[in-house]
N, C-alpha and C positions, 0 to 999 in steps of 0.2 A: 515678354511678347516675342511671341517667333518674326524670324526675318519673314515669313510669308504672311502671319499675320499683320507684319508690317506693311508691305507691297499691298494689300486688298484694303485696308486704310487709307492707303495712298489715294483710291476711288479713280485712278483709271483703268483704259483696257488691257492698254500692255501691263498694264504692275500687277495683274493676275494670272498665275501660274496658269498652264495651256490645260489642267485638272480643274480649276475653279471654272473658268471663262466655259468651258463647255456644258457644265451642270448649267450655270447663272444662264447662260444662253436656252438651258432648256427647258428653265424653270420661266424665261420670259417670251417663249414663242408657246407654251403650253396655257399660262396665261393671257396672253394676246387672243388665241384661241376662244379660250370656255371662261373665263375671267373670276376661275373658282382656285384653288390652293393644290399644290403640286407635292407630290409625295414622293423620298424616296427612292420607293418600290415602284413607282411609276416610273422615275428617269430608268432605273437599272433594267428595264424594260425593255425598252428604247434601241432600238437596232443596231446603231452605230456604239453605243456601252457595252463598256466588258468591266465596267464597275460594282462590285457587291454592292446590295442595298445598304449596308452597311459603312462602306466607304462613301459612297453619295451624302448618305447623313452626314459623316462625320466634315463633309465639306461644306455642307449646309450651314452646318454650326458654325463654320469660320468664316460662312458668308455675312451669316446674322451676326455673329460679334463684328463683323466689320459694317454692320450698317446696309449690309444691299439686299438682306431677305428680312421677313418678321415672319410669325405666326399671328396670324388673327384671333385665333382663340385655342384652344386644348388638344385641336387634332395634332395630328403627324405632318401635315403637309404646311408648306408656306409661298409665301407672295413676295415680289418685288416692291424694296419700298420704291419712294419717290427718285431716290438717289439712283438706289439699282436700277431702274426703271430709264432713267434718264440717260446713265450710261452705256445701257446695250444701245438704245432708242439714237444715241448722237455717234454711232460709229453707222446707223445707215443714211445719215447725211450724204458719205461721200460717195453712195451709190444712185445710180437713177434704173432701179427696175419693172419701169412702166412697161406694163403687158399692151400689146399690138391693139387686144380688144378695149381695155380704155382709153390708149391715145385715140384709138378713130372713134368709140363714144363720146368725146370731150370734142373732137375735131368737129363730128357732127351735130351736137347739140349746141355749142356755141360758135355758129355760124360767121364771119366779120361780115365776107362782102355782103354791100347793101344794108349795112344793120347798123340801127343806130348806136353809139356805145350804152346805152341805158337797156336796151333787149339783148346785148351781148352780157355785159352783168348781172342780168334779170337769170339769164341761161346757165350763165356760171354756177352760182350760188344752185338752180338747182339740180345742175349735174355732179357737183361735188358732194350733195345731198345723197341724189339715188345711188351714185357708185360707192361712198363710204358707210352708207346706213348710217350717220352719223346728222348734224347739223351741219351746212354750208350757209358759209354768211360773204356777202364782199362788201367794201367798205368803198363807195363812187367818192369821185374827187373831192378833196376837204378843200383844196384850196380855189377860189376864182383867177380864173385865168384872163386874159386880154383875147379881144375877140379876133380873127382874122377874115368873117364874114360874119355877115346876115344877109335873109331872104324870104320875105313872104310868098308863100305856092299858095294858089288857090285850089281848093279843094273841089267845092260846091256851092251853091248859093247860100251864102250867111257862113261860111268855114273858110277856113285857113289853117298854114301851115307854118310854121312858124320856124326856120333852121339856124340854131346859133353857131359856128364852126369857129372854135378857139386855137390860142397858136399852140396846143399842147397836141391839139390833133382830134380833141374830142368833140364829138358833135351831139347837139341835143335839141329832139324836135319836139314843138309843142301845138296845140290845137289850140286855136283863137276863133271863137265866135265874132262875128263880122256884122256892124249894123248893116241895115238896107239902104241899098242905094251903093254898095262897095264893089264896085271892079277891079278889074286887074291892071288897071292904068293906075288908079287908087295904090295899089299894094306893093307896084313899082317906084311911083313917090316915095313911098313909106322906107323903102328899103333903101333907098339911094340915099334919104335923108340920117340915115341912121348910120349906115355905114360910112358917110362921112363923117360924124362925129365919133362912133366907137370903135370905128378898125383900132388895132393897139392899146384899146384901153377894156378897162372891166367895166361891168354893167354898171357897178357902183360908182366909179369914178366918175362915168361919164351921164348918170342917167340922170343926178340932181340939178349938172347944167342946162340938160335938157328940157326937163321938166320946168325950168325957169326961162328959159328961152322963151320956150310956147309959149305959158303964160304969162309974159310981158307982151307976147304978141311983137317980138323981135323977130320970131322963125318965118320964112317964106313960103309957108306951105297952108293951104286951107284947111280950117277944123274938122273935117273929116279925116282927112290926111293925119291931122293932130291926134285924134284919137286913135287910127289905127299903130301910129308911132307909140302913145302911150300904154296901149294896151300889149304892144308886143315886147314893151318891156318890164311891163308887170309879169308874162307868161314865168319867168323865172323868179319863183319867191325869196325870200329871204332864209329861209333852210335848204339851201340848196348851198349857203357860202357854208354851212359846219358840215356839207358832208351828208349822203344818204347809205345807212345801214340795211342792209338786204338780206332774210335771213330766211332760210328752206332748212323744212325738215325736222322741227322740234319735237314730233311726235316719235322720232326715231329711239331719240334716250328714254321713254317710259318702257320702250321692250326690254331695255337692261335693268328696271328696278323690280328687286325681289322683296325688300324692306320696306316699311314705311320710313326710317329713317331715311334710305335711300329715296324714298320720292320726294321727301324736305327736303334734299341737297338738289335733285332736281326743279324742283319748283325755284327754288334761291337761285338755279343759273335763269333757269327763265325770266326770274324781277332784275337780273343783273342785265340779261338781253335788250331788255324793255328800255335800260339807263340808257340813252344812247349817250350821253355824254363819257362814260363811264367807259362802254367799249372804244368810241374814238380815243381815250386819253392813251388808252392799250395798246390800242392800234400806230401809235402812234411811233412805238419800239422799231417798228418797220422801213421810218424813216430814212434812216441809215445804213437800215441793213442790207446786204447782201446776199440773195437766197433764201431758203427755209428759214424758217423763227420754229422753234417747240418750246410750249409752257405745259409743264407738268403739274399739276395740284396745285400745291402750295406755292410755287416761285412764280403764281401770280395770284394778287390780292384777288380778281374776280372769281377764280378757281377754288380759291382754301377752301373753301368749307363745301363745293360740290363732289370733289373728287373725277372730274375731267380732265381733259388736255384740249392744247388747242396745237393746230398747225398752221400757220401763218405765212404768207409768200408774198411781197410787194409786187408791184408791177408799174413801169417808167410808160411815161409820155415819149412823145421822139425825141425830147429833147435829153433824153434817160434822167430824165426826174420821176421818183417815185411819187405819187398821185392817190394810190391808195393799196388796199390789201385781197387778197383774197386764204379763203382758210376751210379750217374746218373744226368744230371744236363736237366731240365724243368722250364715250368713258377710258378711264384712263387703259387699259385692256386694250385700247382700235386695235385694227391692221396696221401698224405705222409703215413696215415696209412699202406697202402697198399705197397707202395716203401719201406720203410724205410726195413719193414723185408726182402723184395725181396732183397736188395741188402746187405744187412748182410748173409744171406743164403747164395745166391753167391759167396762171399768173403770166405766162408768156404768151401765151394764146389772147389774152385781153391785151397787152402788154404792144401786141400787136394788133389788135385793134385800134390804139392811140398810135399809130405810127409808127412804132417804135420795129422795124425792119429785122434788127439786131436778136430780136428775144426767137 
């Protein structure tokens, strides 16, 4: 084996001579492009080449015996596998080149002030959708938080409003149908009595006290009163403690299937979408991380068998705890350059929604 065949084994970017890294780079934005097989008589084309098409091949050939190209099938031309793929894909980490027009379409469509964080992630997921042609998903908080308000607003006659504000920063409001006979003295009770019990604490923790309180008829407040308390802590279910999955855009991957096999492997991402337990376990790599996440094919279990990617970007409460994800997942071919900052932006832009000043 040659010393160079050696270095391109190695599988990173410096350990490919400044002749490889320029083909393989133009074999994977040619691809990124038309996400069909690269020839070539195509590279030597190519403005900035002063390489015979002959010499191109022959680097090809030491691409593929090193594992960063294949041939699909019999033609002349080839594809980036998952490896190669990976390593053009993880040297634009260290860039951020988000265009002027998508920071102010993102700045725009996912508005904070005045928004609750459930309409700012509702916006996320589908602004990462229309700008990447791709699916945008965001992943709302897995964890329950302690509360640092509650407030019933009255709406209208027989409505309310329902505002939970936790110590993470996130707020979330709900609509409570109101018996008759319910004022606003009524919803003030209600709130006073609540927020003495669950400032600092979770719903959970605090709401089976409560619920026992009442009904021993230990609490100091009249059954009216009782109902509006019980009923406004029903407004938040019980799937709300695993986490809600938000997903825009699925019809976007049927534009890239040309195969039926290809629409199997899309259909298989959409029953994996549908798992929600399955993407939270995923989602969950985010945890710890720091910045971008990229999953290519295979190097994640939901992906093997569709041939997508996903791009994945946490985003912290004020207290910089990460909270949940935002992403995007497409064929393996996206824009990555382009994505990759989109969806770091984003995560900071939510990011800052939960208070979080820093992002």
């Amino acid at each position: 084996m040659s010393s160079n065949d050696e270095q391109m084994q190695n599988g990173r970017p410096g350990a490919l001579s400044a002749r490889a890294q320029s083909v393989m780079r133009s074999v994977v934005q040619q691809y990124m492009e038309t996400g069909s097989t690269v020839s070539s008589r195509f590279i030597s084309k190519l403005p900035d080449f002063q390489l015979s098409s002959a010499s191109i091949r022959s680097v090809m050939l030491d691409l593929e015996e090193a594992g960063l190209l294949y041939a699909p099938h019999t033609s002349a031309g080839r594809l980036p596998t998952e490896a190669g793929l990976r390593l053009f894909v993880e040297g634009l980490l260290e860039q951020n080149n988000l265009s002027d027009d998508d920071r102010a379409d993102i700045e725009v469509q996912c508005q904070v002030a005045g928004r609750s964080l459930e309409g700012v992630l509702a916006d996320a997921s589908g602004v990462l959708s229309g700008l990447s042609s791709c699916v945008g998903l965001v992943v709302a908080p897995t964890a329950e938080e302690p509360l640092r308000h509650i407030e019933f607003v009255p709406l209208s006659p027989g409505r309310a409003l329902v505002v939970l504000v936790f110590e993470g920063g996130q707020v979330e409001n709900r609509l409570l149908d109101l018996p008759l006979g319910v004022g606003s003295d009524v919803l003030v009770r209600a709130g006073n009595f609540l927020s003495a019990r669950l400032v600092g604490k979770t719903l959970t923790e605090a709401g089976e006290a409560i619920a026992h309180e009442i009904n021993s008829n230990r609490a100091e407040i009249d059954r009216l009163t009782a109902s509006i308390v019980e009923a406004g802590l029903a407004t938040r279910g019980s799937d709300s403690k695993d986490g809600v999955l938000i997903v825009r855009g699925q019809s976007n991957l049927l534009k890239d299937v040309r195969q039926l096999e290809e629409l199997h492997k899309v259909q298989t991402l959409f029953q994996a979408l549908e798992t929600k337990e399955t993407m939270l376990k995923l989602l969950e790599s985010t945890d710890t991380a720091e910045g971008v996440q990229i999953f290519i094919g295979e190097q994640t279990e939901l992906f093997g068998l569709s041939g997508c990617s996903m791009i994945l970007a946490p985003y912290q409460n004020q207290s910089k705890q990460v909270v949940g994800a935002v992403g995007v997942i497409g064929p393996m071919h996206m824009n990555y350059g382009r994505i990759i900052p989109m969806v770091d932006y984003t995560a900071q832009i939510v990011s800052r929604a939960l208070g979080n000043p820093t992002s």
